[in-house]
Structures are given as C-alpha cells and as structure tokens.
N, C-alpha and C positions, 0 to 999 in steps of 0.2 A: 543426565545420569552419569557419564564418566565423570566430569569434574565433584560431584556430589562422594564419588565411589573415591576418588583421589584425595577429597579432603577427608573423607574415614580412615582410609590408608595412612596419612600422613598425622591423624591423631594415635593410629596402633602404634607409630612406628615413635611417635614420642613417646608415648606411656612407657612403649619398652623399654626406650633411653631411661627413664625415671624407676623404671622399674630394677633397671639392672644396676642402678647407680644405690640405690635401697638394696642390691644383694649385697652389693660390693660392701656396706657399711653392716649388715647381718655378718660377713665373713669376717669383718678386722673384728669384730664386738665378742665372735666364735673362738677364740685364739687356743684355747685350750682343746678344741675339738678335731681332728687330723682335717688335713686340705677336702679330699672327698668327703667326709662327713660332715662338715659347714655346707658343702653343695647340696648335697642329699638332702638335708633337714633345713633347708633355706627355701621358704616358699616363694620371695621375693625375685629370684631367680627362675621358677617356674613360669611365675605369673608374667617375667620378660619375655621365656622362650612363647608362651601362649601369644602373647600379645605380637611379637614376631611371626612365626607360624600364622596366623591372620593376618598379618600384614603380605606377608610371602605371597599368598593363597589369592590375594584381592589382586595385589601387585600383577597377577599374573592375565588375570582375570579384566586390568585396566588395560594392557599391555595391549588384549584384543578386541579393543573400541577406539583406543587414541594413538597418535604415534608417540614413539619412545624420543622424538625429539621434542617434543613439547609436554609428555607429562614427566620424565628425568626432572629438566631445572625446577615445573613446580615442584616436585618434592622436595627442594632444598628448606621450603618452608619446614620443613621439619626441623630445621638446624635453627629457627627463630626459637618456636614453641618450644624446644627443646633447654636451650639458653635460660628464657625467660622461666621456665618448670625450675631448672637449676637454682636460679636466683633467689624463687618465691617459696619454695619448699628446701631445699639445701641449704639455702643464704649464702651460695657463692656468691663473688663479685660480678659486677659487671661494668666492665672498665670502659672507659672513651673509647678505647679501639673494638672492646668487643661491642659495643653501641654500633658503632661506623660500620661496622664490617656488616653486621646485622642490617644498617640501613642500605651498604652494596647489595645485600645479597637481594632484598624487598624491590630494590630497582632492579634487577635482574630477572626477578621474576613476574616484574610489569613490565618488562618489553618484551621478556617470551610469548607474554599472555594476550601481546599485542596481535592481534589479527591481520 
C-alpha cells in the first residue's frame, strides 16, 4: 500500500509539472490579456494547482506509513516521468546529459530501494 500510494503521488506530481508547463504556454499565447487575468481564465493552471493539492494531501498521508528517508529519493522518479512528459508532448530535447543524469537518478533510486 505505501509504495502503491507513492507511485500515485509521483504521477500527481508530474501531471502537475505538465500541467503547469501548458499554463505557462496559455499565458505567452494571452499577451494581450493583463498578467492576473491570463491566471484567472487559464484553466491549465488550476488543473496544476489540483493536481498539486493531491499530491500535498497524499504526500502527507505517505509520510505516515514510510520513512521520509526512503520515500524523498523515490520521488525523484518524478524528475524521469517528468523529462520524458516534456519530450513527448512539448518536443523539448533530450540531450546525452539529460539521458545520463536521467539514468544517475534511476540508479539512485535502486539502491535506495535496496533492502
């Protein structure tokens, strides 16, 4: 059940990355609209802070069944899902280093995982 509850966490917490990276493109697209009123009428941005707010909520809730030295580094997996989200919906790059750094972080979090 905790690891189950951590990998839900860790898909909020990238949606929200993807989510807020879709307000951020709602807002340059808004140019004519004033700064708070691209926020306001940007549902892309909601749907981050939602997505957040659940992650907060669960996070808190993993907090008191695992210890915070062992589910912290899994959550780095969020910085993979995260990357690869960027890549295959934004078509940002992903360079040899961001590859490599990707593949530190995956060995990091099979030795934490290690028993």
């Amino acid at each position: 059940m905790p690891y189950l509850l951590l990998f839900f966490n860790i898909i909020m917490m990238s949606l929200g990355q993807m989510f807020f990276k879709q307000s951020a493109v709602f807002i340059l697209a808004h140019n004519e609209l004033s700064i708070l009123t691209r926020y306001l009428l940007n549902p892309w941005f909601y749907g981050a802070i939602s997505f957040f707010a659940i992650s907060t909520f669960t996070w808190v809730k993993i907090l008191t069944i695992m210890k915070l030295s062992v589910a912290y580094p899994l959550l780095s997996i969020s910085y993979i899902l995260t990357a690869f989200g960027a890549f295959f919906i934004f078509g940002e790059k992903l360079t040899p280093l961001n590859i490599g750094g990707t593949f530190l972080i995956m060995l990091g979090v099979s030795l934490v995982s290690i028993k």
